[in-house]
Wavefront OBJ file of the C-alpha trace (Angstrom):
o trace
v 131.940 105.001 114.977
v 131.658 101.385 114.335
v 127.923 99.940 114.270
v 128.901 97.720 117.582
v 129.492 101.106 118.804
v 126.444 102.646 117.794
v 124.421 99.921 119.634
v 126.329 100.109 123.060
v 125.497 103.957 123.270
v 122.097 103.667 122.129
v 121.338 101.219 124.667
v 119.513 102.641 127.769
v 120.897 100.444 130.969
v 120.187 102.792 133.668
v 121.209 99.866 136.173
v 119.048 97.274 137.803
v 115.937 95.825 136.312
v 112.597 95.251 137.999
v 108.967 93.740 137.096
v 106.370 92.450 138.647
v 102.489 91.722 138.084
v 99.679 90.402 140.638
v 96.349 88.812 139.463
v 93.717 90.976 141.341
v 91.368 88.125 141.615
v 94.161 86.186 143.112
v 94.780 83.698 140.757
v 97.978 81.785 141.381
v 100.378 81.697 138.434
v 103.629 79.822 138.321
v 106.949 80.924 138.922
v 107.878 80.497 135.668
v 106.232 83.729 134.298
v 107.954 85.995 136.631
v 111.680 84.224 135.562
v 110.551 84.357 131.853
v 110.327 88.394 132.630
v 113.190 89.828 134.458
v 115.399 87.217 131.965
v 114.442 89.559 129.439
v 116.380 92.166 131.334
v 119.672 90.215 131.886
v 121.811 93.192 130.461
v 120.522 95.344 133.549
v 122.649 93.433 136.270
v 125.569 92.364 136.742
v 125.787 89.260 138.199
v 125.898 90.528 141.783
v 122.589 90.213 142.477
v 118.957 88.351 141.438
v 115.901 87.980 143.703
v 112.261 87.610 143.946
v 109.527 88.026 145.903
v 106.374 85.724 146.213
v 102.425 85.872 147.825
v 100.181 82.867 148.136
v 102.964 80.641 148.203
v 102.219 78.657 151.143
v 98.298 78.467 151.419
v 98.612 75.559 153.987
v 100.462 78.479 156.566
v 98.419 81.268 155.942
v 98.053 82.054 159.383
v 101.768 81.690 160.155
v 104.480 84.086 159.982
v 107.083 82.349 156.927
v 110.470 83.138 158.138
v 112.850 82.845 155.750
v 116.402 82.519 157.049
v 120.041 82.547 155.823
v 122.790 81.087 157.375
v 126.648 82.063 157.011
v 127.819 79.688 159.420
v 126.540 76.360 161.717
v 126.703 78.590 164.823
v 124.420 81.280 163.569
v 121.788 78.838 162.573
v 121.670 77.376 166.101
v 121.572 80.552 168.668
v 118.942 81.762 165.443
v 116.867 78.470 166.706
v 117.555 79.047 169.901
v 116.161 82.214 170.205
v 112.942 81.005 168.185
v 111.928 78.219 170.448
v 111.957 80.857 172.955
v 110.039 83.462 171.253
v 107.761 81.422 169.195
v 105.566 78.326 168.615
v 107.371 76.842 165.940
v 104.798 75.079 163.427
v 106.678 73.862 161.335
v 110.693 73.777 160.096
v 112.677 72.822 156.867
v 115.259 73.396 154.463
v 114.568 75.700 150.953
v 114.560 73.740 148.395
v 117.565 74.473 146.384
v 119.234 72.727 143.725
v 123.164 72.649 143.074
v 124.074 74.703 139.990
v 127.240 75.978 138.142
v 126.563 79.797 138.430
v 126.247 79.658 142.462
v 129.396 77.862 144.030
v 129.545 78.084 148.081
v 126.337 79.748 149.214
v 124.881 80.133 152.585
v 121.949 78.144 153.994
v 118.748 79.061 153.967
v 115.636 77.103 155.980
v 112.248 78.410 156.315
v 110.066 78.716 159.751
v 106.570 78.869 160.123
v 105.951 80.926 163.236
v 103.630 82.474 165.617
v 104.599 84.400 168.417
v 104.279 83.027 172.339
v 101.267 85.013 174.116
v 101.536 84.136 177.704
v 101.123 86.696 179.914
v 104.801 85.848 181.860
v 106.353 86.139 178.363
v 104.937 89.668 177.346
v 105.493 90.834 181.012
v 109.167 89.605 180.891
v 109.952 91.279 177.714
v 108.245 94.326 177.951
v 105.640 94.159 175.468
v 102.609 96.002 176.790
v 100.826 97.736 174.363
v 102.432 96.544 171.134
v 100.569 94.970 168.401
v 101.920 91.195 167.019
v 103.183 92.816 164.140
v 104.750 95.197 166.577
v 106.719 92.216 168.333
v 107.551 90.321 164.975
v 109.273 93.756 163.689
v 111.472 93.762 166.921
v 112.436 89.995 166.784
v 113.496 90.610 163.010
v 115.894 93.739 164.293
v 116.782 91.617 167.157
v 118.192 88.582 165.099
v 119.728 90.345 162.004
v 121.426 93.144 164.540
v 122.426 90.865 167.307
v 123.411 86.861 166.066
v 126.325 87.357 163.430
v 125.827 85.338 160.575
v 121.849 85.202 160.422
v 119.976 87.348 158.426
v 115.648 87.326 158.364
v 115.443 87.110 154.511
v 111.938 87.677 155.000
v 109.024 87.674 157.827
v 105.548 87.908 156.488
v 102.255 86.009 155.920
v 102.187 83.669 153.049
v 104.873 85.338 151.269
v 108.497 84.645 150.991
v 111.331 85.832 149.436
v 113.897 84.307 147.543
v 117.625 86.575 146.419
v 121.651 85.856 146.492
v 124.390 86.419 144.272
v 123.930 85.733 140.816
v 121.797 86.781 138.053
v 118.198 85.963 138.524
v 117.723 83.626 135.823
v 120.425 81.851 138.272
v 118.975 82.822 141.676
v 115.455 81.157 140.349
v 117.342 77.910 139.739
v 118.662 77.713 142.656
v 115.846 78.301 144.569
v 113.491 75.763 142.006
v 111.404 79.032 141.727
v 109.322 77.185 139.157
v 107.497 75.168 141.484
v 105.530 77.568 143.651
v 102.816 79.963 142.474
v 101.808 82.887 143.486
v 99.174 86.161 142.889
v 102.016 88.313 143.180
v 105.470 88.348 142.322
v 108.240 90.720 141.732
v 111.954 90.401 140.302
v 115.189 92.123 140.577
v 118.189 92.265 138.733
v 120.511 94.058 140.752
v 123.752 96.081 139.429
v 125.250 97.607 142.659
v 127.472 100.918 142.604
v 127.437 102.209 146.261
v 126.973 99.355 147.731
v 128.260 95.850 148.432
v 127.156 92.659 146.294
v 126.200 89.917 148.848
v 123.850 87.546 149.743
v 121.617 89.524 152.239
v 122.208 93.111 149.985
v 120.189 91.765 146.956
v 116.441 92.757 146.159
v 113.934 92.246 147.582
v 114.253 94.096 151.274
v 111.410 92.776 153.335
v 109.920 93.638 156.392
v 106.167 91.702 157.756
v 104.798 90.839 154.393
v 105.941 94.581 152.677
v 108.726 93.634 150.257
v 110.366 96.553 147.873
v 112.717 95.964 144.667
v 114.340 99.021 143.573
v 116.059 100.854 140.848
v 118.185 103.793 141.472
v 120.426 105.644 144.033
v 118.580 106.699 147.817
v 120.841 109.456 148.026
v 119.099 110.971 151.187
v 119.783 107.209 152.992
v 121.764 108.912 155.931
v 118.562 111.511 156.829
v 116.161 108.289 156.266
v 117.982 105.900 158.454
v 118.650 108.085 161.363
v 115.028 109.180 160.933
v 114.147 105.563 161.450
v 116.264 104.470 164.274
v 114.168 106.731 166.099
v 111.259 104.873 166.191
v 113.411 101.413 166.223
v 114.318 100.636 163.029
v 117.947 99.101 162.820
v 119.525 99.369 158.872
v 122.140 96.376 158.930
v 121.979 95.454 155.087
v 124.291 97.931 154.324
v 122.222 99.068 151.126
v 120.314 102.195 150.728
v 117.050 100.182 149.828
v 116.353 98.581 152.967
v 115.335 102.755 154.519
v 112.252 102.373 151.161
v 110.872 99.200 152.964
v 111.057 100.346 156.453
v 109.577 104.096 155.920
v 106.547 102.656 154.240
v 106.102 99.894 157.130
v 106.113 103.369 159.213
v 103.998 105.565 157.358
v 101.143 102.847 156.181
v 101.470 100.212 158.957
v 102.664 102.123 162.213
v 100.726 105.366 161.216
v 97.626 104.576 159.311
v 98.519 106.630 155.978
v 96.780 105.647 153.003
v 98.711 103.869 150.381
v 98.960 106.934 148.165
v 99.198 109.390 150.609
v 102.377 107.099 152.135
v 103.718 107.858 148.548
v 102.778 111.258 148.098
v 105.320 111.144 151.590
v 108.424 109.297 149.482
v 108.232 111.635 146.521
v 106.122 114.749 147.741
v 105.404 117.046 144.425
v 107.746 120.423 144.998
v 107.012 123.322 146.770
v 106.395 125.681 143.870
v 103.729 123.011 142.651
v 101.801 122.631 146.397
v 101.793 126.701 146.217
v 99.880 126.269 142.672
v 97.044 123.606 144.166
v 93.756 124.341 145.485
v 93.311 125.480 149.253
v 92.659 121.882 150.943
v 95.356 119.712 148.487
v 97.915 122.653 149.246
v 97.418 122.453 153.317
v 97.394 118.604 153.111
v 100.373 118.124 150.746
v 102.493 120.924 152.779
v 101.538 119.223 156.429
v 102.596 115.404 154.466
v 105.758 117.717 153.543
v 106.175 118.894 157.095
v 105.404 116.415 158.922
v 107.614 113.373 156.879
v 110.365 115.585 155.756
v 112.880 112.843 156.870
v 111.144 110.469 155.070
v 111.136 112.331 151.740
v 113.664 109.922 149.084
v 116.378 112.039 147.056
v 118.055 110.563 144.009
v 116.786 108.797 141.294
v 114.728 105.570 142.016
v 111.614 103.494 140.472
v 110.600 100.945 143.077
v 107.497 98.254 143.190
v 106.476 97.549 146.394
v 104.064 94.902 147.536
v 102.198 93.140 150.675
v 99.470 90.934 150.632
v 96.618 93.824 149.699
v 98.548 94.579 146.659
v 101.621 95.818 144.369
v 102.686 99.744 143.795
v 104.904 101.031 141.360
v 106.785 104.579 142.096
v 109.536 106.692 140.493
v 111.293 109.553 141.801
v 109.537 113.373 140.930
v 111.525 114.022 138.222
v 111.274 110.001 136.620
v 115.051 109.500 136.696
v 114.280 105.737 135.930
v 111.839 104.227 133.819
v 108.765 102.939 134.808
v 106.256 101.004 132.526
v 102.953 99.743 133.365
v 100.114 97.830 131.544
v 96.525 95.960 132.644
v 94.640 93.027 130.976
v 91.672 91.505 132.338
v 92.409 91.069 136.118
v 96.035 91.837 135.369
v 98.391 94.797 136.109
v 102.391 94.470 135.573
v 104.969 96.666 135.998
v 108.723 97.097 134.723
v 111.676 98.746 133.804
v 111.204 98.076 130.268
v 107.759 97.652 128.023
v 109.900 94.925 126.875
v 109.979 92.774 129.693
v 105.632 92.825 129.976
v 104.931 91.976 126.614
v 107.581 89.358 127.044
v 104.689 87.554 129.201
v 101.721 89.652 128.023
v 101.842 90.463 124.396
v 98.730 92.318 123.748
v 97.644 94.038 126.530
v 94.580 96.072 126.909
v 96.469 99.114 128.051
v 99.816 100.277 128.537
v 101.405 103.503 129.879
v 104.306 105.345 131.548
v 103.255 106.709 134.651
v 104.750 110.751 135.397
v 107.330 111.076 138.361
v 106.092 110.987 141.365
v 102.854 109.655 140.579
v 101.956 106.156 141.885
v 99.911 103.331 140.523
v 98.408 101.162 143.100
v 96.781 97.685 142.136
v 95.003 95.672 144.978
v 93.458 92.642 145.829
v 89.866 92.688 145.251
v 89.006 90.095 147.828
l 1 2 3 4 5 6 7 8 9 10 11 12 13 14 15 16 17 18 19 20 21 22 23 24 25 26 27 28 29 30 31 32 33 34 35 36 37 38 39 40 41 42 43 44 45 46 47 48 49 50 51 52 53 54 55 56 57 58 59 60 61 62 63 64 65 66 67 68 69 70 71 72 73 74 75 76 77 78 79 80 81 82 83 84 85 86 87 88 89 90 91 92 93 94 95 96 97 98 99 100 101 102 103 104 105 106 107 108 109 110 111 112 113 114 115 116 117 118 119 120 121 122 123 124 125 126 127 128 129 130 131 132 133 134 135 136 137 138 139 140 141 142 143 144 145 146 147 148 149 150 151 152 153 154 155 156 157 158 159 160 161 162 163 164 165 166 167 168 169 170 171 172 173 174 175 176 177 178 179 180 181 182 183 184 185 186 187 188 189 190 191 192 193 194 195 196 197 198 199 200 201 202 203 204 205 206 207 208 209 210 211 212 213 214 215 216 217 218 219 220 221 222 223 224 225 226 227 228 229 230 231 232 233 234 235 236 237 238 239 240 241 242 243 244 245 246 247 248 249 250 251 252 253 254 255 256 257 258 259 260 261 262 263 264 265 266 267 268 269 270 271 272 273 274 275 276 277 278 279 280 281 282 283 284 285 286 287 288 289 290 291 292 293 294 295 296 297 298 299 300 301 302 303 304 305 306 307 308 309 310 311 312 313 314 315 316 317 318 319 320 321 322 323 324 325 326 327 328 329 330 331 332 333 334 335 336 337 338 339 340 341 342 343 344 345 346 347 348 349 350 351 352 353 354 355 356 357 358 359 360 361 362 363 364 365 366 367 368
């Protein structure tokens, strides 16, 4: 065997590449950081997909819903505008920024919203929306739009957040987007190599929903059980990836249904049966109702996933770590990654470092 050879099967690819870190004092760091990170972990993609996801970007519209939206055609951005001068008050309306580059030849249009939705009693009446929250009504207008006007897709919905993803490899997708003038207290990357499903625009990382985001590594191999699960309480799946079932299911479980954070995981990646018969009388009846209860919700296949909001970031892997998972802390810090590589790439000595065990999640929040 030749010693090119020898490197090429001792690397460990395992497809995609994710990392992300938040500052749990909420200090806003540059965009920079982030790209430095998942450019580490270039060999992980394939040039099919690169994205990002951002909180505390736009402090002047904290109260406002961002929507981020992409365009495929002229006629989809103007029944998309249409139907938000209807539904919402409309604060404020631009382009992304984007800049032209080499890597990213004919891609669709993106412009951002800043949103709140009408409250008038006619409107609510008219449209049958007694009893829902506002979050409630924002979920349905993002199914509405990405199932209903061809062309448009919500790239992303929540509160000073956005995300940012195409076709490309990240390092490219962040130049595009001029990623390296906004901060943020948390961010997360993705460097997407699809197998089962398509490479475009609205298929790359990170799936959004509100302000929950979710980059992903792996296979959801129990995505037909998950999606049907969620139709049923009005969830459409029209990204035609296996990832976008992740973000919805925890919007379910934690927003819809009041589940802890950890107990919402415990739900994705429940330990085994032979292992709840083993634990002490009150973990074993909890853990086998959670098992019960969200069987549908349960993710098969091999997966590590961060997934973030504006109270914090969470790291998962599958129960039997089928991906790789690294985390680490300094100071106010906690960062997360596919490789240990791609941390000490932006934090070289940190105070601790560790690989968490399957199923197990670490949760880092906001402290204010």
């Amino acid at each position: 065997m030749t010693h090119h050879n020898q490197l090429f099967y001792e690397k460990e690819i395992s497809n995609c590449g994710l990392t992300g870190f938040i500052s749990k004092k909420g200090r806003r760091i540059g965009g920079e950081t982030i790209i430095k990170s998942i450019t580490l972990m270039h060999d992980r993609g394939n040039g099919l997909g690169g994205g990002f996801g951002a909180y505390g970007i736009y402090p002047d519209y904290a109260d406002y819903y961002a929507f981020h939206l992409m365009y495929e055609n002229g006629m989809a951005q103007q029944l998309t505008e249409e139907y938000l001068e209807a539904n919402f008050r409309v604060e404020q309306q631009e382009e992304i920024p984007t800049r032209r580059i080499r890597a990213i030849a004919n891609p669709p249009a993106f412009k951002r919203y800043f949103i709140t939705p009408l409250k008038n009693d006619e409107y609510l009446e008219a449209v049958d929306y007694q009893g829902l929250t506002e979050e409630d009504v924002i979920v349905r207008h993002v199914m509405a739009i990405n199932h209903e006007i061809e062309g448009a897709f919500v790239v992303s919905s929540g509160k000073n957040m956005g995300a940012f993803k195409g076709v490309g490899f990240p390092e490219e997708i962040a130049e595009f987007f001029r990623l390296e003038e906004y901060e943020g207290h948390i961010w997360t990357a993705h460097n997407r190599f699809p197998t089962n499903t398509p490479g475009w625009w609205g298929g790359a990382h990170p799936f959004t929903l509100l302000d929950w985001s979710i980059v992903h590594n792996g296979e959801i191999s129990s995505y037909g059980i998950n999606k049907r699960y969620l139709e049923m309480y009005g969830y459409l799946c029209t990204m035609l990836t296996d990832t976008e079932v992740v973000a919805y299911t925890l919007d379910l479980l934690i927003r819809k249904h009041g589940l802890p954070a950890d107990l919402a995981c415990t739900a994705l990646a429940p330990p085994f049966w032979k292992l709840i018969d083993q634990l002490p009388e009150e973990e074993r009846r909890l853990y086998t109702a959670v098992r019960q209860v969200y069987g549908s919700g349960l993710l098969n296949g091999p997966f590590a996933i961060l997934f973030a909001s504006n109270k914090g970031l969470i790291g998962l892997n599958d129960r039997v770590k089928l991906r790789p998972l690294v985390c680490a802390e300094h100071e106010d810090m906690v960062y997360m990654a596919s490789e240990e590589a791609a941390i000490r790439e932006i934090c070289p000595n940190p105070s601790r470092i560790w690989a968490p065990r399957g199923g197990e999640p670490v949760i880092a929040l906001m402290e204010n």
